[in-house]
C-alpha positions as CSV (number, residue, x, y, z in Angstrom):
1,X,4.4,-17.3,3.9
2,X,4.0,-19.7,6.7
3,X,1.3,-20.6,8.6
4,X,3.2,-20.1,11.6
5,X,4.5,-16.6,10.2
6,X,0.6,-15.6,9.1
7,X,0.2,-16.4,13.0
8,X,3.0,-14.6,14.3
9,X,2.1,-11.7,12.8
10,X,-2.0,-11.9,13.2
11,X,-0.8,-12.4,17.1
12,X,1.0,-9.0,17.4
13,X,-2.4,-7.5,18.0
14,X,-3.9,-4.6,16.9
15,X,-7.2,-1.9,17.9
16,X,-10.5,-2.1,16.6
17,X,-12.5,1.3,16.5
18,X,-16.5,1.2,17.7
19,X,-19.0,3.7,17.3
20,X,-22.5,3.9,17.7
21,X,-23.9,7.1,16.6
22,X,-27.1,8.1,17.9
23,X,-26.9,5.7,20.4
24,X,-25.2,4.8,24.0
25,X,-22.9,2.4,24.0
26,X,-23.0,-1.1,25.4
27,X,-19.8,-0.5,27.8
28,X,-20.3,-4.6,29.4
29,X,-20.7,-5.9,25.5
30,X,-17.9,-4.2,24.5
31,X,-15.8,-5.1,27.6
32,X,-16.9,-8.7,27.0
33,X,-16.0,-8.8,23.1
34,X,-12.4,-7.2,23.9
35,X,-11.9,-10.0,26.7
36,X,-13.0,-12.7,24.1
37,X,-10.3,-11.1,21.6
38,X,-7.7,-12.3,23.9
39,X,-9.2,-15.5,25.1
40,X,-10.1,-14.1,28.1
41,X,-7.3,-13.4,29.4
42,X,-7.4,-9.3,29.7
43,X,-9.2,-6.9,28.0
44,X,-7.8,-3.0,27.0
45,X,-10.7,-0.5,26.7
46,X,-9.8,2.7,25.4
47,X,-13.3,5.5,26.2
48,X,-12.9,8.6,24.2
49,X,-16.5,9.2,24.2
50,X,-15.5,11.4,27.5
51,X,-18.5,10.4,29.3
52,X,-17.4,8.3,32.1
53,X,-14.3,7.4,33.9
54,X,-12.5,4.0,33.8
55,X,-11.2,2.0,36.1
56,X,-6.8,2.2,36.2
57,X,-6.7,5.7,37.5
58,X,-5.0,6.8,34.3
59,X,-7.0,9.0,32.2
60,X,-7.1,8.6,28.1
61,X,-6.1,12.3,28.4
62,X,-2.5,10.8,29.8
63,X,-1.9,8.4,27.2
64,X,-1.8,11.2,24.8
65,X,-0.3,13.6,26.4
66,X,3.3,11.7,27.9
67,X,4.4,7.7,27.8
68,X,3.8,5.3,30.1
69,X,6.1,4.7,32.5
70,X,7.7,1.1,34.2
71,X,5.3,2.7,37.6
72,X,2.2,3.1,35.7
73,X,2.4,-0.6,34.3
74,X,3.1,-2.1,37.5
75,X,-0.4,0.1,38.6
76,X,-1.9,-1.8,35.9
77,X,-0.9,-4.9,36.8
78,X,-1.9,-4.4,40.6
79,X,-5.7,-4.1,39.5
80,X,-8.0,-7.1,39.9
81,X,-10.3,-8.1,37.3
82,X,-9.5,-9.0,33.9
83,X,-9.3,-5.8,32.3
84,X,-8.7,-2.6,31.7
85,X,-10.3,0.6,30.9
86,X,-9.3,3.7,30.2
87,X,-11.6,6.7,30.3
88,X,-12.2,10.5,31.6
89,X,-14.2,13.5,30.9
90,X,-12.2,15.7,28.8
91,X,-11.7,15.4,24.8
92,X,-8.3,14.2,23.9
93,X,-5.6,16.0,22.1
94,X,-6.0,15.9,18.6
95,X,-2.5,16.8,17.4
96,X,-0.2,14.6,16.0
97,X,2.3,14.4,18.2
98,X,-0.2,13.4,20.9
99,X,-1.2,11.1,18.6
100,X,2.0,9.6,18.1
101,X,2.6,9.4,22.3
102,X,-0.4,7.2,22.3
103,X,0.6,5.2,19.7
104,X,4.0,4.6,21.6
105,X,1.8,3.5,24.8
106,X,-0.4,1.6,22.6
107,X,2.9,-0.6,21.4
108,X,3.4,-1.1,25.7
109,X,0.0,-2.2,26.3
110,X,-0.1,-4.8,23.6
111,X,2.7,-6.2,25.4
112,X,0.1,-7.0,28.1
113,X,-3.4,-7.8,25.8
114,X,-2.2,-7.7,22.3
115,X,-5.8,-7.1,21.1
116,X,-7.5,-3.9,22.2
117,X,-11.0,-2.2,21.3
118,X,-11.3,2.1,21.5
119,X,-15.1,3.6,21.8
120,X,-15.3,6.6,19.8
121,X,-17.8,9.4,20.6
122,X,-21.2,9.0,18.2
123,X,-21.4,12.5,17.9
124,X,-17.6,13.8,16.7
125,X,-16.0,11.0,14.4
126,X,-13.0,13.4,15.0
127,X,-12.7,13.3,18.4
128,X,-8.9,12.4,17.6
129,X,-6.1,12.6,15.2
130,X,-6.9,11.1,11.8
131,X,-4.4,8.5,12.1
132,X,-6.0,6.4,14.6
133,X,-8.3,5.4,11.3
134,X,-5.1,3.9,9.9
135,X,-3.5,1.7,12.9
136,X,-6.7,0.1,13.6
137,X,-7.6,-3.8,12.3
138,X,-11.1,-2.4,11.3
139,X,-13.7,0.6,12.4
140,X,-17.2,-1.2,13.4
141,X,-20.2,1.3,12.9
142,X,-22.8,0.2,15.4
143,X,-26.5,0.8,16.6
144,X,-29.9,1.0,14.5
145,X,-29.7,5.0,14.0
146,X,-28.9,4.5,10.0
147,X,-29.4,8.8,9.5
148,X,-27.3,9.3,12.4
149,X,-24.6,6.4,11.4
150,X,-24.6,7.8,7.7
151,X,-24.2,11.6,8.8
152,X,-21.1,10.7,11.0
153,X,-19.4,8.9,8.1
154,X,-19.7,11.3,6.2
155,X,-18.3,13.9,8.1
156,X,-15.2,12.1,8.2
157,X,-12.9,11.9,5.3
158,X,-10.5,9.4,6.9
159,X,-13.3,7.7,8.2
160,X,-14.7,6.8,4.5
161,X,-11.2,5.4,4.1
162,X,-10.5,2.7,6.7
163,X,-11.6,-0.5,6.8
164,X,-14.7,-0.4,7.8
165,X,-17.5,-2.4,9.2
166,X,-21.3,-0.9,8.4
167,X,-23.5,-3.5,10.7
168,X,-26.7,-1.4,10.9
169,X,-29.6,-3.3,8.7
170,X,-29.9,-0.7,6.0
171,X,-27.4,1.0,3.7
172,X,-27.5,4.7,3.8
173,X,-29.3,6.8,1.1
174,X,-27.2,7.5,-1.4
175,X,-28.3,10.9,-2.6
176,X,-28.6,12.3,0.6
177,X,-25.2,10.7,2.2
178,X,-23.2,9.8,-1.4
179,X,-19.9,9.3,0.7
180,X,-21.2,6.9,2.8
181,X,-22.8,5.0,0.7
182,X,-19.7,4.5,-1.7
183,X,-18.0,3.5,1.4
184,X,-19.9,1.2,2.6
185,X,-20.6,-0.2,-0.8
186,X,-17.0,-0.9,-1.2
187,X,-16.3,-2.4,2.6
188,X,-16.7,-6.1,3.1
189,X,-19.8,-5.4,6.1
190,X,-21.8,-4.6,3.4
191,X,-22.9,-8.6,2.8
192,X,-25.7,-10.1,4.5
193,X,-24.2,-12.6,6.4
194,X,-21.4,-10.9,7.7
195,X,-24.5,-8.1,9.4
196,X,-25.8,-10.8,10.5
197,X,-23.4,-11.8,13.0
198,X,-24.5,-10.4,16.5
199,X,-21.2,-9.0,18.0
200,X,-23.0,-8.9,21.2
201,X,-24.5,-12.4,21.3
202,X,-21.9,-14.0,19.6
203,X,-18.8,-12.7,20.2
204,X,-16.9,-15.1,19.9
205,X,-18.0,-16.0,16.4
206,X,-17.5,-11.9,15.3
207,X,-13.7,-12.1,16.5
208,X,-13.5,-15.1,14.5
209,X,-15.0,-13.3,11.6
210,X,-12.4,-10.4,12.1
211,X,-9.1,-12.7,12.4
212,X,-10.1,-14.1,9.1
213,X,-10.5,-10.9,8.0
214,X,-7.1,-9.6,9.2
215,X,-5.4,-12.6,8.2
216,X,-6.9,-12.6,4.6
217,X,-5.1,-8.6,4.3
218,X,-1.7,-10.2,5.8
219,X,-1.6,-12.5,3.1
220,X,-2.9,-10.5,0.4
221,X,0.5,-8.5,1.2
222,X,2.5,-11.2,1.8
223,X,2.0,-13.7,-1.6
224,X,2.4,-17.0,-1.2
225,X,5.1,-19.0,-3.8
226,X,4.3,-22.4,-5.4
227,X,1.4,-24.7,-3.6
228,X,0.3,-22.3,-0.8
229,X,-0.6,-20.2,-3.9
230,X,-3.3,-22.2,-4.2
231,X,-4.6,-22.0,-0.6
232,X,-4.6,-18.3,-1.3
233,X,-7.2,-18.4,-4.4
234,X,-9.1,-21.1,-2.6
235,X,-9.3,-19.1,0.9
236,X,-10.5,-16.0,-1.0
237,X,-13.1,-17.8,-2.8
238,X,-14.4,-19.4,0.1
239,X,-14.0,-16.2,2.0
240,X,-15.4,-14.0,-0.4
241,X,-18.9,-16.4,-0.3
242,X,-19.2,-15.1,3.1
243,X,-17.9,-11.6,3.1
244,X,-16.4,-9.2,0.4
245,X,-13.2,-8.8,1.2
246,X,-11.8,-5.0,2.1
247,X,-9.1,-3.7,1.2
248,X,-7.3,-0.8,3.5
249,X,-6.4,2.1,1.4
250,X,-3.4,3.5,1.6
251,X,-3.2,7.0,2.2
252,X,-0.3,9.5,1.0
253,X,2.9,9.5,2.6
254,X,4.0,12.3,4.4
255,X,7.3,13.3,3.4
256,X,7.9,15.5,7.0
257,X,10.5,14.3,9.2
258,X,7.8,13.5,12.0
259,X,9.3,14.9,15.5
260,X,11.6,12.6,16.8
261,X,14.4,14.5,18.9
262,X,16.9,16.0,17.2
263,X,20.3,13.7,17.0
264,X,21.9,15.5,14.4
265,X,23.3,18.6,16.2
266,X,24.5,16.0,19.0
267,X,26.1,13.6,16.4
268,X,27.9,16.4,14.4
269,X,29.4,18.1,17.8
270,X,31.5,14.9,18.9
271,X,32.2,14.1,15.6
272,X,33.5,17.6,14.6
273,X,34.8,18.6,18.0
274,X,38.7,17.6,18.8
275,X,37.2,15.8,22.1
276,X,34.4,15.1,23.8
277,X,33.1,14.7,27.1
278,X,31.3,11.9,28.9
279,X,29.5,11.2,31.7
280,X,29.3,7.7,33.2
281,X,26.3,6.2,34.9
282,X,28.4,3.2,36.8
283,X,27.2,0.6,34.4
284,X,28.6,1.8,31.1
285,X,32.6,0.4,30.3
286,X,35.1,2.4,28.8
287,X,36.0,-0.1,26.3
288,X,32.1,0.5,24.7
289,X,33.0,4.6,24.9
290,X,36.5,4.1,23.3
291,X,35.3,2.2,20.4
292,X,32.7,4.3,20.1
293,X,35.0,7.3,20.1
294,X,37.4,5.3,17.7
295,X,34.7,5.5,14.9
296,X,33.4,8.6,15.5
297,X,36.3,10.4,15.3
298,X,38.2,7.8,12.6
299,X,35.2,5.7,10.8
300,X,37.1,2.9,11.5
301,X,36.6,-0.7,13.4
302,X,38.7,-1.5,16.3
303,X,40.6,-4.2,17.0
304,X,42.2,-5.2,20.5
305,X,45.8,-3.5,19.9
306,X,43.9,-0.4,18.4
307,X,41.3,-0.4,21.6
308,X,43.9,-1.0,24.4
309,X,46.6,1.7,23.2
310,X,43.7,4.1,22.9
311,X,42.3,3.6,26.4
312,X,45.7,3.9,27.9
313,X,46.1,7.2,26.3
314,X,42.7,7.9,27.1
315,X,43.1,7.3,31.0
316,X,46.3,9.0,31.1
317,X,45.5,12.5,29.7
318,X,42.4,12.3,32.2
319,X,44.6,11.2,35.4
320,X,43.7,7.8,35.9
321,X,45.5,4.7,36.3
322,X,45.1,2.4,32.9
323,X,43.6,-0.4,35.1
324,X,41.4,2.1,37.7
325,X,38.4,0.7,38.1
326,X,39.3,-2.9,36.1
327,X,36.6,-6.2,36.9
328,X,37.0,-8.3,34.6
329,X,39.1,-7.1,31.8
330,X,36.8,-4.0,31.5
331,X,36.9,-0.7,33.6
332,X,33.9,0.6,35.1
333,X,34.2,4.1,36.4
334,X,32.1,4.9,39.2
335,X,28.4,6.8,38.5
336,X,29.2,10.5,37.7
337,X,32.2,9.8,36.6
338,X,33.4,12.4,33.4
339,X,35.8,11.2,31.0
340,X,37.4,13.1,28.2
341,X,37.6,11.2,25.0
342,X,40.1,12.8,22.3
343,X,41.0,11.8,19.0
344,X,43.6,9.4,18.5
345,X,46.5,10.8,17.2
346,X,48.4,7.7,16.4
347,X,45.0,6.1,13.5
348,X,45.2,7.6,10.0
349,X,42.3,9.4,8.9
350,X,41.9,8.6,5.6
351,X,38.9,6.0,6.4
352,X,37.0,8.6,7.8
353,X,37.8,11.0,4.8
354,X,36.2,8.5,2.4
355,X,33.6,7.2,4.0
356,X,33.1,9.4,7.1
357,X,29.7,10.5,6.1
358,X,28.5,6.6,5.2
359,X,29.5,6.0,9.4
360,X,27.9,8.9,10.6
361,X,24.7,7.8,8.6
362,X,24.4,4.5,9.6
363,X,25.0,5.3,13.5
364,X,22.4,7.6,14.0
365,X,19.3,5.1,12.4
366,X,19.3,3.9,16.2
367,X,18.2,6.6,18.9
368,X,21.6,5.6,21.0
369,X,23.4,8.6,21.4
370,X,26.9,5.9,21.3
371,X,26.3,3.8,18.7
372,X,29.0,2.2,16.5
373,X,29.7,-0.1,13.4
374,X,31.4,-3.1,14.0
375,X,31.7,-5.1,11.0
376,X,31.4,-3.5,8.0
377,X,29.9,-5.2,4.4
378,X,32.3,-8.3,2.8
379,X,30.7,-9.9,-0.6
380,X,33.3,-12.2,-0.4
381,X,35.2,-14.7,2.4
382,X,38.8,-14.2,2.6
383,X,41.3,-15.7,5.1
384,X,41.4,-12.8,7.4
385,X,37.0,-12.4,7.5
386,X,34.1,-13.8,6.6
387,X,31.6,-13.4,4.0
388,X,29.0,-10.9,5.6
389,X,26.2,-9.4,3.6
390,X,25.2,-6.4,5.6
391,X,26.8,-4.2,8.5
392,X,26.5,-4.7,12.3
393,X,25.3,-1.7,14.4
394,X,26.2,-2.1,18.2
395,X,23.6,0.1,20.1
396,X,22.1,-0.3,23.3
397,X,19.3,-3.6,23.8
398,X,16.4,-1.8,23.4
399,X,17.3,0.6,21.1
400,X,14.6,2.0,18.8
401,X,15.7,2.0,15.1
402,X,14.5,4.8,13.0
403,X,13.0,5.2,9.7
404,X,15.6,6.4,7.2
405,X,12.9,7.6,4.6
406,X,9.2,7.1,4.0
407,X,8.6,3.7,2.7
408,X,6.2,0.7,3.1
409,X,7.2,-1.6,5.9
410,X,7.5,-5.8,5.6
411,X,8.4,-7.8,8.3
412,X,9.5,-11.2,8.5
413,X,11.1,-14.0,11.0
414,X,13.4,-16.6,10.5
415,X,16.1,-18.9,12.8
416,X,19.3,-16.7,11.5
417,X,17.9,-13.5,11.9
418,X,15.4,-13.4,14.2
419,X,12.8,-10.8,14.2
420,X,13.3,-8.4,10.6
421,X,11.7,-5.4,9.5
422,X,12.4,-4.1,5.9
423,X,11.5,-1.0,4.3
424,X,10.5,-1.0,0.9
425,X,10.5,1.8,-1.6
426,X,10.4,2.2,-5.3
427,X,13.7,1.5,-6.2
428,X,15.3,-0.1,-2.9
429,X,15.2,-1.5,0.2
430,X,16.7,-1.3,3.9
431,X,16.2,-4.5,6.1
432,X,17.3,-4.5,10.1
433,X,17.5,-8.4,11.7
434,X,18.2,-9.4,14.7
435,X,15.3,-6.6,16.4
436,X,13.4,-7.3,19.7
437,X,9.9,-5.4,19.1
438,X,8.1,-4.5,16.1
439,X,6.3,-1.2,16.0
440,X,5.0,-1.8,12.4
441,X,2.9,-4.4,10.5
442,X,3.0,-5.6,6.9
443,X,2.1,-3.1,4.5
444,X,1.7,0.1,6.8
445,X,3.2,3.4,5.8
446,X,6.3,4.6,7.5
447,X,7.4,7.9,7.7
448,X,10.8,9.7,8.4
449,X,12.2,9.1,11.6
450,X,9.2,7.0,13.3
451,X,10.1,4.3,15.4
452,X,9.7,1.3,13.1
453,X,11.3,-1.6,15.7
454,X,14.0,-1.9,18.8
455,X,17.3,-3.0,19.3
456,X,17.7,-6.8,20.1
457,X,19.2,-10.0,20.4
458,X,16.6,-12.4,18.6
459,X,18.2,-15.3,15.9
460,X,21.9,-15.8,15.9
461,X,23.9,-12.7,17.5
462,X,26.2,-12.6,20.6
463,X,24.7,-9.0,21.5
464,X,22.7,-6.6,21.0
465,X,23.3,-5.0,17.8
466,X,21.1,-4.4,14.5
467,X,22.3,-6.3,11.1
468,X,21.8,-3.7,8.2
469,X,20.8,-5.5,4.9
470,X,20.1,-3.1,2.1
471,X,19.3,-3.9,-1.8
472,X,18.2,-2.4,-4.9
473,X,14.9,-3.8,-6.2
474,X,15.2,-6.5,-9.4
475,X,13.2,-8.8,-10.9
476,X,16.1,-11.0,-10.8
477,X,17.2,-10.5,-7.4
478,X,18.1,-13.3,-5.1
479,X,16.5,-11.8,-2.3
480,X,12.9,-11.2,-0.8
481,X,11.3,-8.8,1.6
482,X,7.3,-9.5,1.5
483,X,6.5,-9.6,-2.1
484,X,9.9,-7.6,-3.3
485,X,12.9,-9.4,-4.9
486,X,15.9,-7.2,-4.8
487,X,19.9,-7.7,-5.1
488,X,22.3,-6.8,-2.0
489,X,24.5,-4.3,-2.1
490,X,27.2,-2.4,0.6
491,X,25.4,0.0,2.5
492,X,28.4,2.5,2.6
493,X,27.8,2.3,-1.6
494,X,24.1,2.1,-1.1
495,X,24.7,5.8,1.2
496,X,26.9,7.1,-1.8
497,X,24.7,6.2,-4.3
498,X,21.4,7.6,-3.0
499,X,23.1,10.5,-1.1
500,X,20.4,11.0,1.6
501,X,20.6,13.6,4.0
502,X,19.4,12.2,7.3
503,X,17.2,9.0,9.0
């Protein structure tokens, strides 16, 4: 990896979880250690200790029970001072799909302070969904209370299991609090010298202790090939002098299709249906809807003859003049406008009799209702295309692209395809270039249906669209996703092969 990827990636952020049980919190320390995070330049403070309110006039409560909107960020923004805190009196909601909301508003904020700190309560290590243990950077257990420290870890399963940070002077007794103690045993806080650094005197030089730390588990997942593979052995050995090195563990995937709204019944109406219905909003063209239509209805690509012959029909049979509406060589019906789109009677349907399924597949990985294929997977250059290794979704800029299946996510960035997220399983691998925001890092779990990046226009494209690169995993494979090498294969016989079901 490069250094400048390492930093790319260490730069998109993260939380870090503190508690302090048996003990108040230091709200000014902690205030002052999340400002240092991003070099002063604005601090996020998330309070779910419910004992105090902060200062945006959105509650915690809110960011797990609906997303932010473009209103609430421009609040934000209005505040003076240099950060902001989130806080209230009332205990979150601990289900996941609150969980999940917060996670989607977490993903806005970084936007605005990449780096952000959460206070748990010191009494109820629970005090939200377990899976806040697993997005954050590291969990720092505070204070002097060892008993009270050592009782709240182990009360926690998925406590026990992130990365955590014992910085209390004494290790917990192990026959008393055996769960504990093999956790902190096998964390990296348990050395000396890393408990020695005083996160409220220093912070500066704890932060700088933690980005090593989160850079060190970047590369561990990300090897190195030929010289910087020596940097890598030489960096843990040095590191490891200092601190012992954790590592986060991984916990089971969950197979459930998490709740993401339900684009199946919507996709299989206008594709079944003889015509379908739909609604303009003054800035969508006809020309997107009609190709859209095109391979819905036909699982074909358009071309200009195919597109213009269909939109005349189109208008006609819905009582417009061909040109109503034209600037520009594309028609723009007025907001509310309803259009009726039919099949075309004149395209053979064979395409969409072989590989009908494959299209309806691959345009609902993007929640964008209208989403369409426009070049489809060439191994080879010919005289009439060009070689083309993947195929090209056109969806809306913005877009989020779903998880197909459960799988381990990689991300990279390069000149030609701009920002990429791959998902890696045992025996293949989906890649999507060309995205705008990543919602995932290196190595974290992804299930079916989460948002794992957006729709974008990063490296070389002309528009929005996503570039879908899939591969079987080989030894001898010419290509590589984090640590994977795989081979690249069609995505329409990459559908056919592993016959799934839905994103």
């Amino acid at each position: 990896m490069q250094r400048r990827v390492l930093d790319y990636l260490y730069n998109q952020g993260g939380l870090t979880i503190f508690a302090f049980p048996g003990e108040d919190a230091d709200y000014e320390a902690l205030e002052q250690f999340a400002l240092v995070q991003n070099a002063g330049a604005r601090f996020v403070l998330f309070d779910l200790t419910a004992k105090r309110d902060g200062n945006t006039g959105i509650t915690v409560n809110t960011l797990f029970e609906r997303d932010l909107t473009e209103d609430d960020i421009k609040q934000l923004e209005a505040l003076q001072g240099q950060g902001w805190s989130f806080g209230g009196y009332s205990p979150v909601n601990k289900s996941e799909d609150a969980f999940r909301k917060f996670y989607h508003n977490l993903e806005l904020l970084k936007k605005k302070a990449p780096h952000m700190v959460a206070l748990l309560p010191g009494d109820e290590p629970g005090a939200c969904h377990e899976y806040i243990f697993h997005i954050a950077k590291a969990v720092v257990i505070g204070g002097s209370a060892i008993e009270a420290a050592a009782a709240y870890v182990e009360d926690s399963p998925a406590l026990q299991k992130a990365a955590l940070l014992w910085l209390l002077k004494g290790m917990p007794n192990k026959k008393v609090y055996p769960k504990t103690y093999k956790a902190v045993k096998r964390s990296f806080s348990k050395s000396k010298e890393f408990r020695d650094l005083d996160w409220k005197k220093s912070p500066e030089k704890f932060n700088e202790a933690l980005a090593l730390l989160s850079k060190a588990e970047i590369l561990r997942k990300n090897p190195l090939d030929g010289l910087p593979k020596i940097f890598v052995k030489l960096f843990f050995l040095f590191f490891i002098v200092i601190v012992l090195l954790p590592f986060v563990y991984p916990t089971k995937i969950d197979m459930d299709v998490s709740n993401m709204r339900d684009r199946f019944a919507e996709r299989d109406k206008l594709s079944v249906a003889p015509s379908f219905e739909y609604t303009f909003d003054g800035k969508e063209t006809v020309q997107r809807i009609a190709r859209y239509a095109i391979g819905r209805f036909n699982a074909v690509i358009t071309n200009d003859k195919m597109l213009k012959r269909y939109i005349q029909e189109t208008m006609a049979e819905n009582g417009y003049a061909y040109k109503a509406w034209e600037k520009n060589n594309l028609i723009y019906p007025p907001e509310g406008t309803v259009i009726k789109f039919s099949r075309p009677d004149n395209l053979s349907k064979a395409a969409a009799d072989s590989i009908g399924a494959a299209w309806k597949y691959w345009t609902t990985i993007v929640s964008d209702s209208v989403a369409y294929i426009t070049e489809f997977y060439h191994e080879f250059a010919s005289e009439n295309q060009r070689q083309h290794n993947g195929i090209d979704l056109a969806s809306r800029q913005g877009a989020r692209i779903l998880a197909p299946f459960a799988a381990k996510a990689w991300t990279s960035k390069d000149e030609r395809g701009g920002i990429i997220i791959g998902l890696v399983r045992e025996k293949d691998v989906v890649i999507f270039m060309h995205c705008d925001q990543l919602l995932y890092l290196d190595g974290q779990e992804v299930m079916p249906g989460d948002p794992i990046a957006t729709v974008g226009t990063t490296g070389h494209t002309t528009g929005p669209h996503a570039h879908i690169v899939t591969g079987l995993i080989s030894k001898n494979g010419n290509k590589r996703i984090g640590n994977v090498k795989y081979k690249v294969i069609d995505p329409i016989k990459w559908f056919y092969m592993f016959k799934p079901s839905s994103p």
